[in-house]
C-alpha positions in Angstrom: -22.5 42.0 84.2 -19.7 41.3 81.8 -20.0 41.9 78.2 -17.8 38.6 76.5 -16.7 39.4 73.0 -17.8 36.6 70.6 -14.6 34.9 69.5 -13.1 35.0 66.6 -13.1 32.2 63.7 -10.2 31.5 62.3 -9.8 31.8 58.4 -10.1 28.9 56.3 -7.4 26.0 56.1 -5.3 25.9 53.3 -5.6 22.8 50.5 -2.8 21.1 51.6 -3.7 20.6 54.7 -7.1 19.2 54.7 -7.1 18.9 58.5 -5.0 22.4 60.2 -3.5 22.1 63.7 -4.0 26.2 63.7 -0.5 26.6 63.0 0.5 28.6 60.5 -3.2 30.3 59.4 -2.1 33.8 59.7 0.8 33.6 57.3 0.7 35.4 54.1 0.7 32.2 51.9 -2.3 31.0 53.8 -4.4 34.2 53.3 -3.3 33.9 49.3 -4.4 30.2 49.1 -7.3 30.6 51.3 -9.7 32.0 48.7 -8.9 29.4 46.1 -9.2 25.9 48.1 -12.7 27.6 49.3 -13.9 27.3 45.4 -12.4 23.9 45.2 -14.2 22.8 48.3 -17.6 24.2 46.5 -17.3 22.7 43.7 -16.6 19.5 44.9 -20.4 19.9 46.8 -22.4 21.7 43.3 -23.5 19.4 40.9 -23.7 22.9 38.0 -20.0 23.1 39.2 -19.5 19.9 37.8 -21.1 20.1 34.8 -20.0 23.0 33.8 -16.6 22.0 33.8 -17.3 18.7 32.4 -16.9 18.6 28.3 -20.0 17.5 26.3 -19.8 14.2 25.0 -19.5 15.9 21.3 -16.9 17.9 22.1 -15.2 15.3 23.9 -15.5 13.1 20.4 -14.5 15.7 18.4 -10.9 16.1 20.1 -10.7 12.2 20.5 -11.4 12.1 16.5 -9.0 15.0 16.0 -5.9 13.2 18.4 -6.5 10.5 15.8 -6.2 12.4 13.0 -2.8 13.7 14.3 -1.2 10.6 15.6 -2.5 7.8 12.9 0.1 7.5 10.5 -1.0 7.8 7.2 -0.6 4.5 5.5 -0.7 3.8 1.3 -2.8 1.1 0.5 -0.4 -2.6 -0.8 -0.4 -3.4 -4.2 -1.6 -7.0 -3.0 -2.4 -8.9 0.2 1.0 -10.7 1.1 1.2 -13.2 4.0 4.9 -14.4 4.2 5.6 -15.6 1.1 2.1 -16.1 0.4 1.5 -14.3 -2.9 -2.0 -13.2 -4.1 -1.6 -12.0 -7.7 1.6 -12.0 -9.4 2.9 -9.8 -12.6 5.9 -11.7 -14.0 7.5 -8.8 -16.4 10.5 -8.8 -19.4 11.7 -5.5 -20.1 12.4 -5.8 -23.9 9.6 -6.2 -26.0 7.0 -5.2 -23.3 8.6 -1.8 -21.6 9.5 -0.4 -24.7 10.3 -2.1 -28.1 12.6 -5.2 -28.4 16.1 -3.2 -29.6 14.4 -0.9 -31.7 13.8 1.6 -29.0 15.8 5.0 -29.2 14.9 5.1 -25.6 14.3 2.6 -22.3 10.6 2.7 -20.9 8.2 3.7 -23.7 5.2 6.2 -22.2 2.9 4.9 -23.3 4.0 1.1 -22.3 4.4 2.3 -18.9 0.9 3.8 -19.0 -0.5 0.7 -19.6 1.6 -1.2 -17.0 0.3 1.3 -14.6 -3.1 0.5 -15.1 -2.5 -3.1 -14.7 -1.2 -2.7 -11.4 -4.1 -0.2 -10.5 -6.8 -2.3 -11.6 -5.7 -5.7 -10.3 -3.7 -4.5 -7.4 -0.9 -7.1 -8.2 2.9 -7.3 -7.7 5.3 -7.0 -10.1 8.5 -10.0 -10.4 11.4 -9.3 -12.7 11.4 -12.4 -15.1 13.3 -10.3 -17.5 17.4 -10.8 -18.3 17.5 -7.3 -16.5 17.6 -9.1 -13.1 20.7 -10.0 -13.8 22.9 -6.4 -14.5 23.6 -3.7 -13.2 23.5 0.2 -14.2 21.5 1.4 -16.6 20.0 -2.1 -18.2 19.2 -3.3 -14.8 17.0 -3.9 -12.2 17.9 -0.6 -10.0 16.9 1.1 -13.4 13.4 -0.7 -13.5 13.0 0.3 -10.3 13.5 3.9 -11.1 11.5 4.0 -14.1 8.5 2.2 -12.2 8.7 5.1 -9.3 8.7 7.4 -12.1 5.4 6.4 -13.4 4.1 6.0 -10.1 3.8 2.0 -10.0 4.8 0.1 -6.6 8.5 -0.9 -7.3 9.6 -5.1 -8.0 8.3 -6.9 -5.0 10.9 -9.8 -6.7 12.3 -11.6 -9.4 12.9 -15.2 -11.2 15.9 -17.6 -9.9 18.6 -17.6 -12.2 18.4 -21.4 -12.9 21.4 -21.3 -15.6 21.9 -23.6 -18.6 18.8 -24.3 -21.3 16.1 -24.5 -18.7 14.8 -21.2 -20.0 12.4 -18.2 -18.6 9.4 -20.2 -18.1 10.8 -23.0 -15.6 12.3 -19.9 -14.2 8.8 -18.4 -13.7 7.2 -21.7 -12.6 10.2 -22.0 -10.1 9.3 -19.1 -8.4 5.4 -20.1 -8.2 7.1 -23.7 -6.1 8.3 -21.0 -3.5 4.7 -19.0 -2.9 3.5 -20.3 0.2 0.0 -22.1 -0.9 0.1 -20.7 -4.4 -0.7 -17.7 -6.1 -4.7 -16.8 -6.5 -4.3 -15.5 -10.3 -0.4 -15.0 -12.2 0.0 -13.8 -15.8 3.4 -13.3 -17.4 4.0 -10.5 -19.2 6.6 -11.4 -22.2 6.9 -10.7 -26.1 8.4 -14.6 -25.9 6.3 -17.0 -27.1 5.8 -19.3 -23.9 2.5 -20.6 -24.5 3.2 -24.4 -24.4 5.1 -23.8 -21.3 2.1 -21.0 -19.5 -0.9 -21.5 -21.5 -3.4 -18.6 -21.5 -1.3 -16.8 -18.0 0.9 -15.7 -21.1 0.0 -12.1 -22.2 2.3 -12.0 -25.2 3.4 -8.5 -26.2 4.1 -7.3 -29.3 8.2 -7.1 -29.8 8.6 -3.9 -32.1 5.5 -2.3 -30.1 5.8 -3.3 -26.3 2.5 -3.5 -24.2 -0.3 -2.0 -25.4 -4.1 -1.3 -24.2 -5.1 -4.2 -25.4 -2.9 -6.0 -23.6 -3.5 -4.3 -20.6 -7.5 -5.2 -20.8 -6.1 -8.6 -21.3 -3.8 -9.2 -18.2 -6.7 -6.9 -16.2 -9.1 -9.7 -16.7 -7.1 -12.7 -16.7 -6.1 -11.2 -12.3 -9.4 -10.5 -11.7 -10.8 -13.2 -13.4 -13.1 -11.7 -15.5 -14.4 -12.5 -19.3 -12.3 -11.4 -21.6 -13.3 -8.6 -24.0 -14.2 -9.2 -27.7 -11.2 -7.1 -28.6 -8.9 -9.8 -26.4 -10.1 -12.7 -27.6 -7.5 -15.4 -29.0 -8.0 -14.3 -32.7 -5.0 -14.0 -34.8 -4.6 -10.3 -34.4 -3.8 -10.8 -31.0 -1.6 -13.6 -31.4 0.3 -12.7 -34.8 2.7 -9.7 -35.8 0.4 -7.4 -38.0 3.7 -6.5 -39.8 5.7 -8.9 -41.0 3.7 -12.2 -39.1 6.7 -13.0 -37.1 3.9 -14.5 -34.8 2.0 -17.6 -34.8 -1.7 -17.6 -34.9 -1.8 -21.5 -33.7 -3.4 -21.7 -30.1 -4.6 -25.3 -30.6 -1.5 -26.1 -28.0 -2.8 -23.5 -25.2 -3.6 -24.8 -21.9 -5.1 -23.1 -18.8 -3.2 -22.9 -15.7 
């Protein structure tokens, strides 16, 4: 009897070719990929296999959170919610008199003025629009140097300014101009202004003091009056808010005040 020899199985198929003819299986670059698609074919049967090479849901949060983190841009927080020209809370602003003193200053933008105007804007989250003659020149008594100066102190720079309406019609009409061109209104407005316009702005006038600029207590003021809230004891209309301590260059009459 003859003794058959048991034949031979031929080694497995490479990857790339799912379903071999038998050419080709002896090759070196078959024996090489042979051991490999054998573990992929494994795996693809073993539910550990799987599992194992599946990240857990934490760690799959964890680099979701931390791609995020990288891409997100990081974004500062507006001084005021602004839809078009649909203004929220409005700062109208002169430079002499509330900045730093009304041509006494030996210097432009007083500290301690800015201090306070930074608060303001902290506090109520409102824009700032140049009402102030400064709108109109350039260099250093102009609006590129409020600009600078509100940087400096770390307040949002001049989201705008007044028309320049010409002739007597004067700062307030300039101011209520501007309020025509808000789309529905602004929620709250105060003008900030060592002027006495309160016939023309009624209580949204936050009158500064011309030889001292603005103050804490003006700040408190113009705080409340954006975020409508009662005004403090020490900002009620008495005459030492209303009337140079000095030399009384201010009036003390508010019978004429009107609310806006």
């Amino acid at each position: 009897m003859l003794n058959l020899a048991a034949p031979v199985q031929p080694p497995a198929p490479v990857a790339d070719d799912p379903l071999p003819d038998g050419a080709g299986w002896n090759t070196p670059e078959t024996k090489l990929k042979a051991p490999s698609s054998q573990k992929r074919l494994e795996s693809w049967d073993s539910d550990s296999t799987m599992a194992s090479t599946s990240p857990s849901p934490s760690a799959s949060q964890s680099m979701t959170m931390s791609f995020e983190k990288q891409v997100k841009p990081k974004t500062l927080p507006q001084p005021c919610g602004q839809r078009g020209s649909d203004c929220k809370k409005l700062i109208f602003m002169d430079v002499d008199g509330v900045l730093h003193a009304a041509n006494f200053a030996p210097t432009s933008f007083s500290k301690p003025c800015m201090e306070a105007l930074a608060m303001i804007v902290r506090e109520t989250g409102a824009q700032i629009i140049l009402s102030s003659t400064w709108r109109l020149w350039d260099g250093s008594t102009g609006r590129k140097a409020v600009d600078k100066a509100l940087k400096l102190h770390g307040i949002p720079k001049l989201a705008g300014q007044t028309p320049d309406l010409k002739g007597a019609v004067g700062r307030p009409n300039e101011i209520l101009e501007y309020l025509k061109s808000c789309e529905g209104g602004p929620a709250k407005w105060i003008a900030l202004d060592d002027m006495d316009m309160r016939a023309e702005l009624g209580d949204r006038l936050v009158m500064t003091h011309a030889t001292k600029g603005l103050r804490p207590r003006d700040a408190r003021r113009a705080i409340a009056l954006l975020n409508d809230w009662p005004l403090p004891d020490c900002d009620s209309d008495s005459d030492s808010d209303w009337s140079d301590d000095e030399d009384g260059a201010y009036s003390s009459d508010v019978s004429h005040r009107e609310s806006f």
